[in-house]
DOGU-454279 format. One record per residue (C-alpha): residue number from 1; residue in three letters; chain; x, z, y. Coordinates in nm, 2 decimals, always signed. Layout:
{pos=NUM code=ala unit=A x=X z=Z y=Y};
...
This chain:
{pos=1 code=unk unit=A x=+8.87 z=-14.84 y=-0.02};
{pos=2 code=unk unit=A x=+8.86 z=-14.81 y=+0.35};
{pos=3 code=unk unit=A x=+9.08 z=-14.49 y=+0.33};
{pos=4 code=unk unit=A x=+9.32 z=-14.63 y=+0.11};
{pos=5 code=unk unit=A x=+9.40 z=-14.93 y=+0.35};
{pos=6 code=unk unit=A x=+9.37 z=-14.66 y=+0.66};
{pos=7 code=unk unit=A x=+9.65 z=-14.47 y=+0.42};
{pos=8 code=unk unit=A x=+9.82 z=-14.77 y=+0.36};
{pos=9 code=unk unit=A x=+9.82 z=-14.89 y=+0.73};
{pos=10 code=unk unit=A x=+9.99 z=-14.53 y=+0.87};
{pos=11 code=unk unit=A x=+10.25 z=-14.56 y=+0.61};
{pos=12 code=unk unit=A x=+10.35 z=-14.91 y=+0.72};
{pos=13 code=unk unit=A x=+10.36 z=-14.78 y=+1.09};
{pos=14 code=unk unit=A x=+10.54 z=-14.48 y=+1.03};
{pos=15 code=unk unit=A x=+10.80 z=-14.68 y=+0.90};
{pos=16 code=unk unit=A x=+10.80 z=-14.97 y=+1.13};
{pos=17 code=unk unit=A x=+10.90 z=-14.66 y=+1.38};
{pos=18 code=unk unit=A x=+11.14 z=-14.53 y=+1.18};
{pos=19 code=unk unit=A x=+11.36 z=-14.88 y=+1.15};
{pos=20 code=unk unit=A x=+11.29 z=-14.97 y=+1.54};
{pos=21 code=unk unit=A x=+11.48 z=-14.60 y=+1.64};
{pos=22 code=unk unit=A x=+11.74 z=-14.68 y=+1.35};
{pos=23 code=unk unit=A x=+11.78 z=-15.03 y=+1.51};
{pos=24 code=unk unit=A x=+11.82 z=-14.88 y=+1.86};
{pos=25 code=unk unit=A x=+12.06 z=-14.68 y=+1.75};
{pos=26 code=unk unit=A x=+12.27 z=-14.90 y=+1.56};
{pos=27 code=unk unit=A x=+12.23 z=-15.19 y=+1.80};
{pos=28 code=unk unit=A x=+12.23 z=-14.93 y=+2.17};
{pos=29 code=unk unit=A x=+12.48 z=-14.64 y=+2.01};
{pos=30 code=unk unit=A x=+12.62 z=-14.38 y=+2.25};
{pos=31 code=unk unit=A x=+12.90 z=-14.43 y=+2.48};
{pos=32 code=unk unit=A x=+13.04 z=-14.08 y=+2.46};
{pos=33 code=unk unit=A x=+12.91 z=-13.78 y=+2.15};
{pos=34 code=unk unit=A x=+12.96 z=-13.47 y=+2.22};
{pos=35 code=unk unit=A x=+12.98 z=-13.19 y=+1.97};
{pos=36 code=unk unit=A x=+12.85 z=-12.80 y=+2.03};
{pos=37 code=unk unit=A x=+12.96 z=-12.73 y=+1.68};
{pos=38 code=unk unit=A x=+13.34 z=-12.86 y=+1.71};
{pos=39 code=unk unit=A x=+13.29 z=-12.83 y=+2.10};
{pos=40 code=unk unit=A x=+13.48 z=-13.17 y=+2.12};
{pos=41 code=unk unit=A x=+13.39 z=-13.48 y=+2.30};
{pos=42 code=unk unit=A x=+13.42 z=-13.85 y=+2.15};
{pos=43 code=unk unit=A x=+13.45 z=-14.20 y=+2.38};
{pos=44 code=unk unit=A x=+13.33 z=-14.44 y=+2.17};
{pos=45 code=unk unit=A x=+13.37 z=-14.80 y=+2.22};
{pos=46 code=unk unit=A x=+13.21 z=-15.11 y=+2.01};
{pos=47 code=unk unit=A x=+13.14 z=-14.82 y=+1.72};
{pos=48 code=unk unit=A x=+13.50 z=-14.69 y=+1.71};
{pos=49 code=unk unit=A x=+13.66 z=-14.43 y=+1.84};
{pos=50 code=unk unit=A x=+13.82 z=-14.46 y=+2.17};
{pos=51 code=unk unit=A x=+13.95 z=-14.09 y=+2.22};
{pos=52 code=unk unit=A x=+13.87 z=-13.72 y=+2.12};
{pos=53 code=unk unit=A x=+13.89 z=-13.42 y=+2.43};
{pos=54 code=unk unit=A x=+13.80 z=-13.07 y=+2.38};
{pos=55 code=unk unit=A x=+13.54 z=-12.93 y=+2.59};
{pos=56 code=unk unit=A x=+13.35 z=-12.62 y=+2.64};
{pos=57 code=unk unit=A x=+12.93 z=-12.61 y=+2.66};
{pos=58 code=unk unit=A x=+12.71 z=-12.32 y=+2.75};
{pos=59 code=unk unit=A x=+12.79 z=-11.97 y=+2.63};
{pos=60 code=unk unit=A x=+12.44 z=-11.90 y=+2.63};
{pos=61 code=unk unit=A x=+12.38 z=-12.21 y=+2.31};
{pos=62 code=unk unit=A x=+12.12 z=-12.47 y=+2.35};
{pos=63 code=unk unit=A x=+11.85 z=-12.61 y=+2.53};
{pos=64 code=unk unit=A x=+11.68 z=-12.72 y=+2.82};
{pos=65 code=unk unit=A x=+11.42 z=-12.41 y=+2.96};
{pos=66 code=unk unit=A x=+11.42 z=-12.38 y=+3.31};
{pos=67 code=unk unit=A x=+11.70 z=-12.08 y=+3.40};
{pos=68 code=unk unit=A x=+11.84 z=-12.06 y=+3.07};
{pos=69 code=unk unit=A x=+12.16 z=-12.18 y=+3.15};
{pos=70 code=unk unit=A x=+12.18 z=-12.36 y=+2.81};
{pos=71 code=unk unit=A x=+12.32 z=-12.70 y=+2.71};
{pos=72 code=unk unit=A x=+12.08 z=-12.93 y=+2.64};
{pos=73 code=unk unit=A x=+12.10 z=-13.15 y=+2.30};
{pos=74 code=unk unit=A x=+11.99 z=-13.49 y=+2.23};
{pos=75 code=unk unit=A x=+12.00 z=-13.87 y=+2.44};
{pos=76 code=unk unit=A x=+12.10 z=-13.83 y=+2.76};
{pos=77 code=unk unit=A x=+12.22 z=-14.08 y=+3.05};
{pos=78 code=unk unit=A x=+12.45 z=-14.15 y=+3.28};
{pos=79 code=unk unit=A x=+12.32 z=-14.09 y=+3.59};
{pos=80 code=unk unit=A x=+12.57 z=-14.03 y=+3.89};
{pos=81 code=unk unit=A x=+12.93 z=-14.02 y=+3.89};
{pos=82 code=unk unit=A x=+13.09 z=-13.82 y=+4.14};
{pos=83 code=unk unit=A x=+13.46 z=-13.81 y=+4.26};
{pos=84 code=unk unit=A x=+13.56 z=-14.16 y=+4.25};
{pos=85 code=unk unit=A x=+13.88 z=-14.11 y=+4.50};
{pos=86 code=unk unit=A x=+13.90 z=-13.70 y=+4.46};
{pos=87 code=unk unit=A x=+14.28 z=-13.55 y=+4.40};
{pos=88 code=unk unit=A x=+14.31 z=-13.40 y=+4.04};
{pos=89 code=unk unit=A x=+14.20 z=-13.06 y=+4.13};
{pos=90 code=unk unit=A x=+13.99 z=-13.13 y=+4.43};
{pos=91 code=unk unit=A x=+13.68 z=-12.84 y=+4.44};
{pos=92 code=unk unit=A x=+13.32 z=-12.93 y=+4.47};
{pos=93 code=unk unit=A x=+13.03 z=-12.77 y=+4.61};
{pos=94 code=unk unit=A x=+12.66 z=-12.91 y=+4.59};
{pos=95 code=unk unit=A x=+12.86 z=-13.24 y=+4.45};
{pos=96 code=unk unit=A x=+13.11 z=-13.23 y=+4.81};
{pos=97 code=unk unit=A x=+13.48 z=-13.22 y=+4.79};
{pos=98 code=unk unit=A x=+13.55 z=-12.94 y=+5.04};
{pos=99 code=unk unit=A x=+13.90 z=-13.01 y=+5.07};
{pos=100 code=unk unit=A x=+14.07 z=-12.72 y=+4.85};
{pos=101 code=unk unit=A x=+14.25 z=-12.86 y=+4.55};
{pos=102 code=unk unit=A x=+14.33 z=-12.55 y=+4.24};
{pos=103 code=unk unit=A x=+14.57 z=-12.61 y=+4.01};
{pos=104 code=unk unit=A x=+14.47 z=-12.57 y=+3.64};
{pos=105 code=unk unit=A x=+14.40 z=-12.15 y=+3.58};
{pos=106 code=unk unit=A x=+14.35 z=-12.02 y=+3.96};
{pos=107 code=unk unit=A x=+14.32 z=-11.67 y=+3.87};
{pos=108 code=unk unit=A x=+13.98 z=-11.56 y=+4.00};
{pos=109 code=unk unit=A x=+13.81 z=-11.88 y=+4.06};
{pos=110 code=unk unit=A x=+13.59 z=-12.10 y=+3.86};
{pos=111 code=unk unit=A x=+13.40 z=-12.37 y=+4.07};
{pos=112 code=unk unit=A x=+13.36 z=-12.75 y=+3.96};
{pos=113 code=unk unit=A x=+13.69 z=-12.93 y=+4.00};
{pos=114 code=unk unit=A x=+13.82 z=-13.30 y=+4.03};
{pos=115 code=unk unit=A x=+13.51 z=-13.53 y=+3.86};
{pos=116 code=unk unit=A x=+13.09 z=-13.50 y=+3.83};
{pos=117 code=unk unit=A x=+12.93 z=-13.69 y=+3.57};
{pos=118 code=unk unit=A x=+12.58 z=-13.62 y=+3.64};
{pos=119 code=unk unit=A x=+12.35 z=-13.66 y=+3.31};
{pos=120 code=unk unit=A x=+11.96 z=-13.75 y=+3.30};
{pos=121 code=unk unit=A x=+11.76 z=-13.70 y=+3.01};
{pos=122 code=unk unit=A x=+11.61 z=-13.97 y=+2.81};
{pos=123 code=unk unit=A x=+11.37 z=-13.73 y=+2.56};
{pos=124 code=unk unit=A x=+11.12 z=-13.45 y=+2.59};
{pos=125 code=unk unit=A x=+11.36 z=-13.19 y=+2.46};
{pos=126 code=unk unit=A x=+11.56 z=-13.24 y=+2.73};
{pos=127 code=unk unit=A x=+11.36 z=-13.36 y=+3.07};
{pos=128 code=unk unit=A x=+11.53 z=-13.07 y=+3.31};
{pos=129 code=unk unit=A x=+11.91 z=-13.19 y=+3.27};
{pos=130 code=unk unit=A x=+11.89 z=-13.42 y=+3.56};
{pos=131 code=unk unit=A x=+11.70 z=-13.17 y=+3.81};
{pos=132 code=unk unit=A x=+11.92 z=-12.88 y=+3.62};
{pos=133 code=unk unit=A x=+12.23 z=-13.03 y=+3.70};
{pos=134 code=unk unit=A x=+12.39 z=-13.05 y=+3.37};
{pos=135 code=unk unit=A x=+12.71 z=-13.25 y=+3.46};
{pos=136 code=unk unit=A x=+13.01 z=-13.29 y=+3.22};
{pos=137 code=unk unit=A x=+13.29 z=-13.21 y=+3.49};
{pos=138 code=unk unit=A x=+13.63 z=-13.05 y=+3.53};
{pos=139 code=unk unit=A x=+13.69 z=-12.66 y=+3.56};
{pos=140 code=unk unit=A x=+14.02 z=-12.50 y=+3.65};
{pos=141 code=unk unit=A x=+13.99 z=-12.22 y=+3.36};
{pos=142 code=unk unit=A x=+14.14 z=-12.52 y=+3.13};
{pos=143 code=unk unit=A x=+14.29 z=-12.19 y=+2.90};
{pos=144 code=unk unit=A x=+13.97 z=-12.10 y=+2.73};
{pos=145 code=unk unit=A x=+13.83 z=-12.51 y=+2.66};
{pos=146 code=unk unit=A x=+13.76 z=-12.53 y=+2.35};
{pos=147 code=unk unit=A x=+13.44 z=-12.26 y=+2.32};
{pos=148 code=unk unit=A x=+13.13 z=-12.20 y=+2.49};
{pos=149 code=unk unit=A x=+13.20 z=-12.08 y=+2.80};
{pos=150 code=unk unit=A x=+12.98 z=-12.25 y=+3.07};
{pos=151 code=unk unit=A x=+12.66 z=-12.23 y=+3.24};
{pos=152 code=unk unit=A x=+12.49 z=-12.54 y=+3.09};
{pos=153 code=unk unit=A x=+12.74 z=-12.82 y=+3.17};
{pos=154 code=unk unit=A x=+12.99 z=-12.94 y=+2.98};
{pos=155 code=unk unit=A x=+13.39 z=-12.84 y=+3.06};
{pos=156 code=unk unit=A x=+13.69 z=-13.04 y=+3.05};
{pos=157 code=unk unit=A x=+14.03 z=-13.02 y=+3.15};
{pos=158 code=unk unit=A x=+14.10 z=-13.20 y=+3.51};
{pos=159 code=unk unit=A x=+14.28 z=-13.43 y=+3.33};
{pos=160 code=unk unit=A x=+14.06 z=-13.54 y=+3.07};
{pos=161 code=unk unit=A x=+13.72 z=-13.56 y=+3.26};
{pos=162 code=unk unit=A x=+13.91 z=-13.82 y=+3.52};
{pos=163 code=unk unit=A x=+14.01 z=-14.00 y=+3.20};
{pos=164 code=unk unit=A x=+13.65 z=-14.03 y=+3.06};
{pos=165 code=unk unit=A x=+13.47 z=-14.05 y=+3.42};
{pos=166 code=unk unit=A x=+13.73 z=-14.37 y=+3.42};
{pos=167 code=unk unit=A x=+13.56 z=-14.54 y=+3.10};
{pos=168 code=unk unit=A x=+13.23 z=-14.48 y=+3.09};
{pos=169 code=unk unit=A x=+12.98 z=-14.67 y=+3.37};
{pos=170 code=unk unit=A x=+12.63 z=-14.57 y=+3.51};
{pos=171 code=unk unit=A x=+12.40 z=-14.59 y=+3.27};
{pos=172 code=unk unit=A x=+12.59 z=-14.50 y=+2.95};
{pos=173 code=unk unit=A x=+12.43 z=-14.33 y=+2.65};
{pos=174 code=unk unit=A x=+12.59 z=-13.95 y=+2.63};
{pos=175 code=unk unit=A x=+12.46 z=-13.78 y=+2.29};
{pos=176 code=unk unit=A x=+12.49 z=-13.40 y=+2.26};
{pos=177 code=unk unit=A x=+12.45 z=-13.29 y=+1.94};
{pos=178 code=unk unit=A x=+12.43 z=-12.95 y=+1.74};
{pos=179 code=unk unit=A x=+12.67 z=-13.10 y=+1.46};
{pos=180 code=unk unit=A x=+13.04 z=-13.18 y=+1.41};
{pos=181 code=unk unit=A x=+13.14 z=-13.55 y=+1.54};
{pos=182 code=unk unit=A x=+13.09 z=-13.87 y=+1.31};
{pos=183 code=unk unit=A x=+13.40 z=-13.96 y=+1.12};
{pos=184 code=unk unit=A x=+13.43 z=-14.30 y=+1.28};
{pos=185 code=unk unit=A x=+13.76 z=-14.52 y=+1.28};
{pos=186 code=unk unit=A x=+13.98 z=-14.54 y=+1.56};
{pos=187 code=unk unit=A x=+13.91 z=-14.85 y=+1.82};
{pos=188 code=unk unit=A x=+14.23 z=-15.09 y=+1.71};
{pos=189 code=unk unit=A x=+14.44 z=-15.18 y=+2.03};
{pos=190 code=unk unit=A x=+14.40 z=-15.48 y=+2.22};
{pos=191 code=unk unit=A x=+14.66 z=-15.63 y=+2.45};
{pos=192 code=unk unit=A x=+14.34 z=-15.81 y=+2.65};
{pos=193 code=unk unit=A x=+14.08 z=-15.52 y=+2.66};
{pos=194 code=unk unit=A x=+14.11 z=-15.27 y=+2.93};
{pos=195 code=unk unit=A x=+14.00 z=-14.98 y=+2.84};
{pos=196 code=unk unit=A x=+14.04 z=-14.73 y=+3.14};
{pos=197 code=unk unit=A x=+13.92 z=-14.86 y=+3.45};
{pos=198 code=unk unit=A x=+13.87 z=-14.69 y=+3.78};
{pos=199 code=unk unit=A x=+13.48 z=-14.68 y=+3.83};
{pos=200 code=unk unit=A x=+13.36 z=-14.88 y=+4.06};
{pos=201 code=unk unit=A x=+13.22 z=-14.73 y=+4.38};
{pos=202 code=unk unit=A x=+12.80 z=-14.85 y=+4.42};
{pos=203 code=unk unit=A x=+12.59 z=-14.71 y=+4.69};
{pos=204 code=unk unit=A x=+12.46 z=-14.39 y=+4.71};
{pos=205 code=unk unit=A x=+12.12 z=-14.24 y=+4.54};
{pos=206 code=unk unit=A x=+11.96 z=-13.99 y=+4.69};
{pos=207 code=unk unit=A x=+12.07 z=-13.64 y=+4.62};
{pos=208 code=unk unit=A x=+11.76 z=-13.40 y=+4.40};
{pos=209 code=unk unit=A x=+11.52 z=-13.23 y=+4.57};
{pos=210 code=unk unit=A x=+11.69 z=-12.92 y=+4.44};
{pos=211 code=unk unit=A x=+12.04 z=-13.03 y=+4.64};
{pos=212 code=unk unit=A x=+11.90 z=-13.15 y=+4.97};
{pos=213 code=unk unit=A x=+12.02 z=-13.45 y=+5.19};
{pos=214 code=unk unit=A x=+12.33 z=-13.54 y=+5.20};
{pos=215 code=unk unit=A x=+12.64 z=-13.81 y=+5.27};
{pos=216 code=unk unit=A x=+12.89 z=-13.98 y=+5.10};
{pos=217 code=unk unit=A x=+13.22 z=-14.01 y=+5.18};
{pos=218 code=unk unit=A x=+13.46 z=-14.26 y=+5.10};
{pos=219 code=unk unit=A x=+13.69 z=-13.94 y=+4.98};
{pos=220 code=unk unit=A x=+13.38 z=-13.87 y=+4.68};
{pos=221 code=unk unit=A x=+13.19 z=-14.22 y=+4.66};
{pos=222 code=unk unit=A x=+12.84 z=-14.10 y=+4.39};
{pos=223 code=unk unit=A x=+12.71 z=-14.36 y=+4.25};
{pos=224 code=unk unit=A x=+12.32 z=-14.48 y=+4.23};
{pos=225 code=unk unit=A x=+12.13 z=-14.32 y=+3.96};
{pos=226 code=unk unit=A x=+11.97 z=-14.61 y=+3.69};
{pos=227 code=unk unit=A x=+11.65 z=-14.70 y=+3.88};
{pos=228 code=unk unit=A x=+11.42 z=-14.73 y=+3.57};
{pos=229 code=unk unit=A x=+11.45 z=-14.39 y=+3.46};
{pos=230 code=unk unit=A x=+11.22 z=-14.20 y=+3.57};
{pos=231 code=unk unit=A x=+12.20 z=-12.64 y=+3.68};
{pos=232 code=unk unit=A x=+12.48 z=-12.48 y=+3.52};
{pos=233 code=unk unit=A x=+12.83 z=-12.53 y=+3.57};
């Protein structure tokens, strides 16, 4: 008897967990999905799809070891956002605008271009994103988005990433997953919802241990990193 009702009690946990994650997820759902499989990304907004970009993720597949230069799959977060006031174009290095802006396919050069959304991971599978520097950022080799081709982050056109780095806040739920995108309906239009806004500058967190000190400049305004939660190009 008492293992039957120890039996019956794990059941009725187990599936007490399962319905609190499905709840999160229905009731807290992503902000932006990207797929490795289509190597696409999806805004979502209120369940619906707000807009569809291509993207490239890491030529080397997934995960999250230290020095793998992999893309990392799962929940992450929104963490920084970098490039607030940068020029379409504008290079970074170590998350600075140094002043050289490339137009889209600068033969012989591949650094991070014109935004930085810096990612933090919210599970086990992927902890290192945030001290890795998995960003979802804007490369000038815009001809070959559309398959794997990074170091760990994931690629978008100059274009694009300054339209999503317009939509989504600090904080927002990002999803990679190893599948193709949900078939979800398109977000109807509506002449009183504002959809792209510029982001709104917020003081500056503290760069990673792994970057160093640094300062912000009104030119690339980073914003603070969520304070509750706890590197490839």
């Amino acid at each position: 008897m008492h293992f039957r009702l120890s039996f019956l009690a794990c059941v009725l946990l187990g599936s007490a967990s399962v319905d609190l994650f499905a709840s999160t997820e229905s009731t807290i759902p992503p902000r932006v999905i990207i797929s490795v499989r289509d190597q696409k990304l999806m805004v979502i907004d209120q369940g619906q799809r707000v807009a569809i970009y291509p993207v490239s993720t890491s030529k080397f597949g997934i995960g999250d070891r230290w020095g793998s230069m992999t893309t990392p799959l799962g929940w992450l977060q929104v963490a920084q956002k970098i490039g607030d006031h940068a020029p379409t174009g504008a290079v970074f290095h170590k998350r600075r605008f140094t002043g050289e802006i490339l137009p889209p396919n600068a033969p012989g050069r591949d650094p991070i271009v014109t935004r930085i959304i810096w990612l933090r991971g919210l599970e086990r599978s992927n902890a290192n994103a945030f001290n890795r520097c998995i960003y979802i950022h804007g490369t000038p080799e815009e001809k070959i988005i559309g398959k794997p081709a990074s170091y760990g982050c994931v690629r978008m056109s100059s274009k694009d990433v300054a339209e999503v780095y317009a939509q989504i806040q600090i904080g927002a739920l990002v999803r990679i997953i190893p599948d193709s995108l949900p078939n979800l309906p398109k977000l109807k239009s509506n002449p009183n919802q504002v959809i792209f806004t510029a982001a709104t500058p917020q003081k500056r967190a503290p760069d990673s241990a792994a970057s160093g000190k640094s300062r912000a400049t009104d030119k690339h305004v980073s914003s603070t990193a969520t304070p509750h939660l706890g590197s490839g190009a």
